[in-house]
C-alpha positions in Angstrom: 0.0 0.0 0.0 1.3 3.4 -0.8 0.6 4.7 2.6 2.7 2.4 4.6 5.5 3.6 1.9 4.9 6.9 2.6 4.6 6.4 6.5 8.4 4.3 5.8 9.6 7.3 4.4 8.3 9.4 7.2 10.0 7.5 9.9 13.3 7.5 7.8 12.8 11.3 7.5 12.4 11.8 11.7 14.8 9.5 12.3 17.6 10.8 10.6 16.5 14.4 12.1 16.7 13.1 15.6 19.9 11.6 14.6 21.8 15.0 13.4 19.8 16.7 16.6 21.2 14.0 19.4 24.8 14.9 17.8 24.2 18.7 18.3 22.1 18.2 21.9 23.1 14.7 23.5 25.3 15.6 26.3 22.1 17.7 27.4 20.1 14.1 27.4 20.0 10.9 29.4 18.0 8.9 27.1 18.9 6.1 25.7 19.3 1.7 26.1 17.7 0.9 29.6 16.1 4.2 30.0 12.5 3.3 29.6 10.5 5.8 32.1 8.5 7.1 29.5 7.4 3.7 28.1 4.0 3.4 29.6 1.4 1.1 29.1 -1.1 4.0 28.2 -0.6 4.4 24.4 -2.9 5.2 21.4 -2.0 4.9 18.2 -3.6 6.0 15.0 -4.6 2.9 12.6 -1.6 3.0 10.1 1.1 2.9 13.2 -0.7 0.3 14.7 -1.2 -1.9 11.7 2.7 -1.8 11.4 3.6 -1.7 14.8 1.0 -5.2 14.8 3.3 -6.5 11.9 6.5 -6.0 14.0 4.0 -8.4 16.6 3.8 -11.0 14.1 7.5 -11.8 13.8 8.2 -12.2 17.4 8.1 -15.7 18.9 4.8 -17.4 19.4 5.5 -17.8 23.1 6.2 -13.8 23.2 3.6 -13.0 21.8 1.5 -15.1 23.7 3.1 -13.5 26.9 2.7 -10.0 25.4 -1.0 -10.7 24.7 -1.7 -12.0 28.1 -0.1 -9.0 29.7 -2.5 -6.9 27.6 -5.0 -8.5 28.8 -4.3 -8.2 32.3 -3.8 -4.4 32.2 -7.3 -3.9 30.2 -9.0 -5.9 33.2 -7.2 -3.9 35.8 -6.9 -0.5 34.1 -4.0 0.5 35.7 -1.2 2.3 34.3 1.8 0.3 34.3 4.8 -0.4 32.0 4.5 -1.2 28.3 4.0 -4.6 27.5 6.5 -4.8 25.0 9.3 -3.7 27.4 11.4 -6.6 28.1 14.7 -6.1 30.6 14.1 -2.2 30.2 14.1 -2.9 26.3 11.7 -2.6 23.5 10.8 -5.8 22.0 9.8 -3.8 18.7 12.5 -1.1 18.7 12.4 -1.2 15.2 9.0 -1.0 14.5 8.2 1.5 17.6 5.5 4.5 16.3 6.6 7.9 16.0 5.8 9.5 19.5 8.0 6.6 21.2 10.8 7.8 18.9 10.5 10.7 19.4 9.9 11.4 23.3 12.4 12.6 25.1 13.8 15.2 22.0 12.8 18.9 22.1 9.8 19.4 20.8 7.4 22.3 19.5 3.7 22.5 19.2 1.3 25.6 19.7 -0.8 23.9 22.5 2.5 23.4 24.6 2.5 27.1 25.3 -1.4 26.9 26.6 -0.2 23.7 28.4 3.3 24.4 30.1 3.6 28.0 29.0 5.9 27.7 26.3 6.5 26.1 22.9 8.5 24.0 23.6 8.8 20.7 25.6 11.0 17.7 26.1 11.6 14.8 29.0 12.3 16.0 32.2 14.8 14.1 32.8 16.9 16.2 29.9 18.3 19.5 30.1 18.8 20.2 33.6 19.5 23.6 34.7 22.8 23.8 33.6 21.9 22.2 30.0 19.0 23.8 29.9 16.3 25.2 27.2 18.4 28.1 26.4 21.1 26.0 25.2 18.8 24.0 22.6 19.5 25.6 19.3 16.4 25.7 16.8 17.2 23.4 14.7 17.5 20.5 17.0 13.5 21.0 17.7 11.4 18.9 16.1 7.8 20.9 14.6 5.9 18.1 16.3 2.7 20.2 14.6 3.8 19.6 10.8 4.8 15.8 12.1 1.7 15.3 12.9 -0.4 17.1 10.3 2.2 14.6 7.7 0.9 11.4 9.7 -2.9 12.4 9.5 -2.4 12.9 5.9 -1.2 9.4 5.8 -3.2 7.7 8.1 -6.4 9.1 5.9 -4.9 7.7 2.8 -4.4 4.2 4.7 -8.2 4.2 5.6 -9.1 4.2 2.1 -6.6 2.0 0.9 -7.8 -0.4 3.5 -11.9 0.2 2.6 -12.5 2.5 6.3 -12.8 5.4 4.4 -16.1 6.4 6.6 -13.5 5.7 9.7 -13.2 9.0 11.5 -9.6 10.0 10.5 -8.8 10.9 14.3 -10.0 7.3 15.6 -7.1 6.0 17.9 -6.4 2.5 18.6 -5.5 1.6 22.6 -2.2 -0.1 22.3 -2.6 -3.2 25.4 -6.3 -3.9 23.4 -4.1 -4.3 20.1 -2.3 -7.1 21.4 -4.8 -8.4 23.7 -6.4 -9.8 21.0 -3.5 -11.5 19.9 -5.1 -15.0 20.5 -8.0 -14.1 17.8 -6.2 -12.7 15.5 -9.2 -13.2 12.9 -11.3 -10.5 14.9 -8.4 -8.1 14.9 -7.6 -8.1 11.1 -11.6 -7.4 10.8 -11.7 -4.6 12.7 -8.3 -2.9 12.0 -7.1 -4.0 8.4 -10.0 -3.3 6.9 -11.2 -7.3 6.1 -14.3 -8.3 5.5 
């Protein structure tokens, strides 16, 4: 589908701008393997992240993904927030296929509603840029426009909604990451409702 090349091409475009950013910001940051404070079990994705965040799924081990699925399930019953299910020993099982807001927390970013939220445009972990590192020392072009990131990804989740026959799908609907995988043990009913089967 020409909407998960275009969502490929996406990804490759943030992540090489994260890349030249960490090398102008990173001794203001502590993220990075076995930081995982911001990997929380309450996640929504929009439907063209979690289709290929579900194909990443698919190529683990059965028994992982059973384990995966059962933990989903467990935190839907409880509703508690909690760690991600796919962390494993402080690592993402699906690194690679990870959606665009776990790649890119932590990095400086800019939206409009951030200065109604925090009261100013700009936000990152707080965990980065201490005092002595601190926003004043981020230099523009290290912040991502997480506004035009996003208005790119509704574009392409749209398109991925007609490709896959949900045109009439509101193009805001968000799927709940733990009921993704919970389903894992029918995955019939989860193709139906998310890849657009009949």
């Amino acid at each position: 589908m020409q909407s998960l090349v275009l969502y490929a091409q996406l990804v490759a475009d943030v992540d090489r701008f994260l890349d030249g950013a960490y090398r102008v910001i990173g001794a203001g940051m502590v993220c990075g393997p076995g930081c995982d404070a911001c990997c929380q079990n309450a996640l929504s994705l929009l439907p063209v992240e979690a289709y290929r965040l579900r194909e990443g799924f698919e190529g683990l081990a059965p028994n992982v993904r059973q384990r995966v699925g059962e933990l989903c399930r467990t935190i839907e019953q409880d509703g508690l927030p909690g760690p991600c299910p796919l962390l494993h020993e402080a690592k993402c099982l699906l690194y690679e296929f990870r959606p665009l807001v776990c790649r890119t927390h932590g990095f400086p970013l800019f939206s409009a509603e951030f200065a109604e939220e925090i009261g100013r445009p700009v936000d990152f972990c707080h965990l980065n840029f201490t005092e002595e590192s601190g926003l004043e020392t981020i230099p523009r072009e290290a912040i991502l426009n997480l506004d035009l990131l996003s208005r790119k990804l509704f574009v392409i989740n749209r398109q991925f909604l007609a490709e896959t026959g949900r045109a009439d799908v509101a193009p805001d609907t968000r799927i709940d990451m733990t009921e993704l995988f919970a389903e894992v043990v029918n995955d019939s009913v989860w193709r139906k409702r998310h890849n657009g089967e009949k």
